[in-house]
N, C-alpha and C positions, 0 to 999 in steps of 0.2 A: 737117658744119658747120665753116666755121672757126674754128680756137680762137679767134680774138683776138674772133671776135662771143659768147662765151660769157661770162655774170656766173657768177665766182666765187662758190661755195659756202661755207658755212662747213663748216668740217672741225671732227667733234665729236672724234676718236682711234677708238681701238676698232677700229680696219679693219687689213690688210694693206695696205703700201705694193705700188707697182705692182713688180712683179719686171721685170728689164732688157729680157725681149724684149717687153712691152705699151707700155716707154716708149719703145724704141727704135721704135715703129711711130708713133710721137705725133712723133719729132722729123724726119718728112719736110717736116711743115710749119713747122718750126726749124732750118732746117739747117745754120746759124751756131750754136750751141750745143750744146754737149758731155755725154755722161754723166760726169761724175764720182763718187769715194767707193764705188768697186761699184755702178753705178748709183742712188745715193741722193738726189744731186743734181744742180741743172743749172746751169752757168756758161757764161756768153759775157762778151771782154771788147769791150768799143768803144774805137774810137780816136779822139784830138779834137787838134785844131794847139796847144791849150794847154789852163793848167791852168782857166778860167774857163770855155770851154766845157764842159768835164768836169764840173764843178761844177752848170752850170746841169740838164746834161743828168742828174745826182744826184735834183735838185730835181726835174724833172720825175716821174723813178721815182716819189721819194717819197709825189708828191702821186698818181699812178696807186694805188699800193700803198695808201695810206690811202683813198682812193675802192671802191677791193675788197674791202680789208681783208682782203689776204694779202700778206705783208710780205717784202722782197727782201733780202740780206744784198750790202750794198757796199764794195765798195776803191775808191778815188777818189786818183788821185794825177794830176800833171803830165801829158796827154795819155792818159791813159785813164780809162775806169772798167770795173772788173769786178763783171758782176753774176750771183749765185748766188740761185738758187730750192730751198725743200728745207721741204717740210710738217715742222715740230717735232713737232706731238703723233703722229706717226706713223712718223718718225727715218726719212724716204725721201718718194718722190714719190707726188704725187696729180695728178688731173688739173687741179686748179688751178694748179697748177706751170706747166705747158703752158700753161695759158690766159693767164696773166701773162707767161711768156716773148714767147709770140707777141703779145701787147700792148703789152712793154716793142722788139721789135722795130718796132711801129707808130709808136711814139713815135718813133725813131732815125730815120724814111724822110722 
């Protein structure tokens, strides 16, 4: 299935975060986006001709991630925004992670 048709779960804790070689098999269909942190998170940044498209393009995440209700960690400066994914109550990745990445990718197309 593809990620970006998947609704986010809520993530209760208590589980193992995915270990690097189950997310690196999730990011063939992200392939604009990186492991980071020992594979604990995932960052891609976008790039925009100014700072007001960056901005708008903020606002869109935001209102994706509150629609989900799994929440994106952003840098937003002049021509870019970078955006990082990384389940808190579990200090690494879930497959939610994925699913928003590949959604915040739809959002960008």
């Amino acid at each position: 299935m593809q990620l970006e048709n998947i609704k986010c779960t809520p993530c209760q804790g208590g589980i193992p975060p995915m270990n690097e070689s189950e997310a690196k098999q999730h990011l063939s269909q992200i392939p604009d986006w990186t492991l980071e942190e020992d594979a604990t998170k995932l960052k891609r940044t976008f790039k925009f001709d100014n700072f007001v498209d960056a901005l708008a393009f903020t606002n869109k995440i935001g209102d994706l991630c509150e629609q989900e209700g799994h929440h994106a960690d952003m840098q937003v400066g002049w021509g870019y925004v970078k955006v990082f994914f990384q389940t808190h109550k579990i200090q690494g990745l879930h497959l939610n992670d994925f699913v928003m990445a590949a959604k915040v990718d739809a959002l960008a197309r």
